[in-house]
MDTraj code that builds the backbone (N, CA, C; nanometers):
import mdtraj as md
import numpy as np

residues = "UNK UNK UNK UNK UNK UNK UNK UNK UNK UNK UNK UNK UNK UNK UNK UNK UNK UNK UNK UNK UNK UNK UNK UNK UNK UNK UNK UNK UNK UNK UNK UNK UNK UNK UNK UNK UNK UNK UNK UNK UNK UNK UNK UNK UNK UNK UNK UNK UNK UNK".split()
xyz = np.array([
    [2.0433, 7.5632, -0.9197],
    [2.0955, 7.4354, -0.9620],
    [2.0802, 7.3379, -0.8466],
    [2.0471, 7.2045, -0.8862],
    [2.0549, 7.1112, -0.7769],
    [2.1611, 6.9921, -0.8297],
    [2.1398, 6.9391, -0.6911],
    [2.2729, 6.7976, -0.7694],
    [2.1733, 6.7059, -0.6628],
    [2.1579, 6.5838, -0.7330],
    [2.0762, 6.4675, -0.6448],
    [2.1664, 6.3492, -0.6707],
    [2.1894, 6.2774, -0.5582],
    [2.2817, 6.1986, -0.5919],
    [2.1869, 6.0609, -0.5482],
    [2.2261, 5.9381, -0.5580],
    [2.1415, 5.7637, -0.4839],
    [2.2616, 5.6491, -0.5697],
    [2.2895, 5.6630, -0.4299],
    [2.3828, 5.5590, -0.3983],
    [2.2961, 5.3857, -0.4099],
    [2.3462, 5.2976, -0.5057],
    [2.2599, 5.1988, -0.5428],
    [2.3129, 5.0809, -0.4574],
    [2.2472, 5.0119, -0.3794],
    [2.2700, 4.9516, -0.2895],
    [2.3397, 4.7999, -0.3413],
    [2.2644, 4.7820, -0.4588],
    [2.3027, 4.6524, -0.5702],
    [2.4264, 4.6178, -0.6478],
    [2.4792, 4.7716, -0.6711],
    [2.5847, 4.7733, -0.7507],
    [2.7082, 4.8939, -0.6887],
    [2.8552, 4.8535, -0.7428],
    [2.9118, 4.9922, -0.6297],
    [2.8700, 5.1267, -0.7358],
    [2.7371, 5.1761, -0.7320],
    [2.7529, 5.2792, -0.8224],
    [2.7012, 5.3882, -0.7833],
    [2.7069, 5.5500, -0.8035],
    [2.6173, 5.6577, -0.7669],
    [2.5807, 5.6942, -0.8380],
    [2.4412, 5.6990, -0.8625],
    [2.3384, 5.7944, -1.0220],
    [2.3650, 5.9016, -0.9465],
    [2.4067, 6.0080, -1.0543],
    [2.4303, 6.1580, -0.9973],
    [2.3021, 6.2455, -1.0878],
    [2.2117, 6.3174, -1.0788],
    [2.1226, 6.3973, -1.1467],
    [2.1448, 6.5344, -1.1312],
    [2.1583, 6.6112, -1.2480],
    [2.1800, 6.7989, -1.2048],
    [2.0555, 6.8265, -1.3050],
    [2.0385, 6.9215, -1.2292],
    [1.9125, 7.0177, -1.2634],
    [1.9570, 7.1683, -1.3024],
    [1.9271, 7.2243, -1.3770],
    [1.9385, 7.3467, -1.3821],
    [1.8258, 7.4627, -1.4689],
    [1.7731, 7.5382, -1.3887],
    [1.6512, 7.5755, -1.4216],
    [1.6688, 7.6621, -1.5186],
    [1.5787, 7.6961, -1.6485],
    [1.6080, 7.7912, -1.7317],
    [1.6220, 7.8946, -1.6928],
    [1.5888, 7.9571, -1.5945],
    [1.6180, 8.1341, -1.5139],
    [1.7576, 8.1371, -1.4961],
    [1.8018, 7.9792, -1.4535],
    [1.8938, 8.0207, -1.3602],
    [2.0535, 7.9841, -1.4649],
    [2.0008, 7.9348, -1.5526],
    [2.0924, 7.9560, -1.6927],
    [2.0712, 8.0506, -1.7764],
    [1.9816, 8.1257, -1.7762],
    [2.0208, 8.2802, -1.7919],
    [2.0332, 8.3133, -1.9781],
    [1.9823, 8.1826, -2.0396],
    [1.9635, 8.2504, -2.1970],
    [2.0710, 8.1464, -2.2298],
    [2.1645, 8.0618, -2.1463],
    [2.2347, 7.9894, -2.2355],
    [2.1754, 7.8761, -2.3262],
    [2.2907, 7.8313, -2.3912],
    [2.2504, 7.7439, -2.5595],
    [2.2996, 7.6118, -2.5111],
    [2.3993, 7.6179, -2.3942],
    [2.4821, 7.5247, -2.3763],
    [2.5026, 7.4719, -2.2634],
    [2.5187, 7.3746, -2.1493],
    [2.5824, 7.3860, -2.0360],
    [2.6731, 7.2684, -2.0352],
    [2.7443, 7.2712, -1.9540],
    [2.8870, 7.1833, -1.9180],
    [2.8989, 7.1208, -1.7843],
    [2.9269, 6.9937, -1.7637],
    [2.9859, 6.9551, -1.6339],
    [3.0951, 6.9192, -1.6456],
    [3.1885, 6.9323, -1.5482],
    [3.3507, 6.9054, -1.5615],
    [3.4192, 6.8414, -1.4253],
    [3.4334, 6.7777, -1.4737],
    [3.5085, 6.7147, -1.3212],
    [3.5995, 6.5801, -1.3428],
    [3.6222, 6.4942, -1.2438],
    [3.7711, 6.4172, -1.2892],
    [3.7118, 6.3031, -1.3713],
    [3.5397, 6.2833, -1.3625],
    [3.5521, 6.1763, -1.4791],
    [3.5830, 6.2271, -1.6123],
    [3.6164, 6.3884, -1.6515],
    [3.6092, 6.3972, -1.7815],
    [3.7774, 6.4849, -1.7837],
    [3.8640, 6.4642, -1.6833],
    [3.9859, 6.5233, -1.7039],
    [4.0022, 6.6515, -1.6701],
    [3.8544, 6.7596, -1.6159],
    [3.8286, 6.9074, -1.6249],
    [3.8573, 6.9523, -1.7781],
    [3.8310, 6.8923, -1.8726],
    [3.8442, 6.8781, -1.9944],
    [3.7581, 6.9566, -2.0781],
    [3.7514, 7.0877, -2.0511],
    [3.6046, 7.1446, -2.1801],
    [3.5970, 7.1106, -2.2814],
    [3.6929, 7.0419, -2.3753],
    [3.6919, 6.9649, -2.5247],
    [3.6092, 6.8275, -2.5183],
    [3.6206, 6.7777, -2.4175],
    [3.5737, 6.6366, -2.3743],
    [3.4531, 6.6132, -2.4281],
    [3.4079, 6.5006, -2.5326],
    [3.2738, 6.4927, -2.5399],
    [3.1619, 6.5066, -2.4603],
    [3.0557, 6.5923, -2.4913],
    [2.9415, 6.5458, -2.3579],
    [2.8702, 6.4414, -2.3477],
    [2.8514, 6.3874, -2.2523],
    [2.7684, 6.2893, -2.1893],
    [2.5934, 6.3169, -2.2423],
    [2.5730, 6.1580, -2.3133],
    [2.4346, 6.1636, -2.3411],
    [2.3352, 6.1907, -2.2107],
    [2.2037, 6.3138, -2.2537],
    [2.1280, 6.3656, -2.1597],
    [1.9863, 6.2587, -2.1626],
    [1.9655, 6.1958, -2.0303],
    [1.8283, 6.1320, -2.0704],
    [1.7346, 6.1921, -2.0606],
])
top = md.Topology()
chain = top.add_chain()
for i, resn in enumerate(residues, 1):
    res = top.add_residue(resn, chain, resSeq=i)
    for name in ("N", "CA", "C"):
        top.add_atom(name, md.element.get_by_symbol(name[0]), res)
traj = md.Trajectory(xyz[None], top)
C-alpha cells in the first residue's frame, strides 16, 4: 500500500492518493478508509473513486 500526499500551494488543501495493489489485497471485493474525516465510521458512505 502507498499513501501520496501534495500539499496545494493555492488553496489550504492536501490531495491524499492510496494505492493498493491487487496482491496486496489479497482477493478482496471491497476496501475501506477510515479516519476522522469519516468519524472511524465503517457505515459511513464511501467516497467517490476517480
Amino acid at each position: 500500500m502507498s499513501i501520496k500526499k501534495q500539499f496545494l500551494k493555492s488553496k489550504p488543501v492536501c490531495k491524499v492518493v492510496f494505492r493498493l495493489d491487487a496482491t496486496e489485497a489479497n482477493g478482496a471485493k471491497k476496501v475501506q478508509v477510515l479516519g476522522d474525516f469519516n468519524n472511524w465510521d465503517q457505515s459511513a458512505e464511501p467516497a467517490e473513486i476517480e
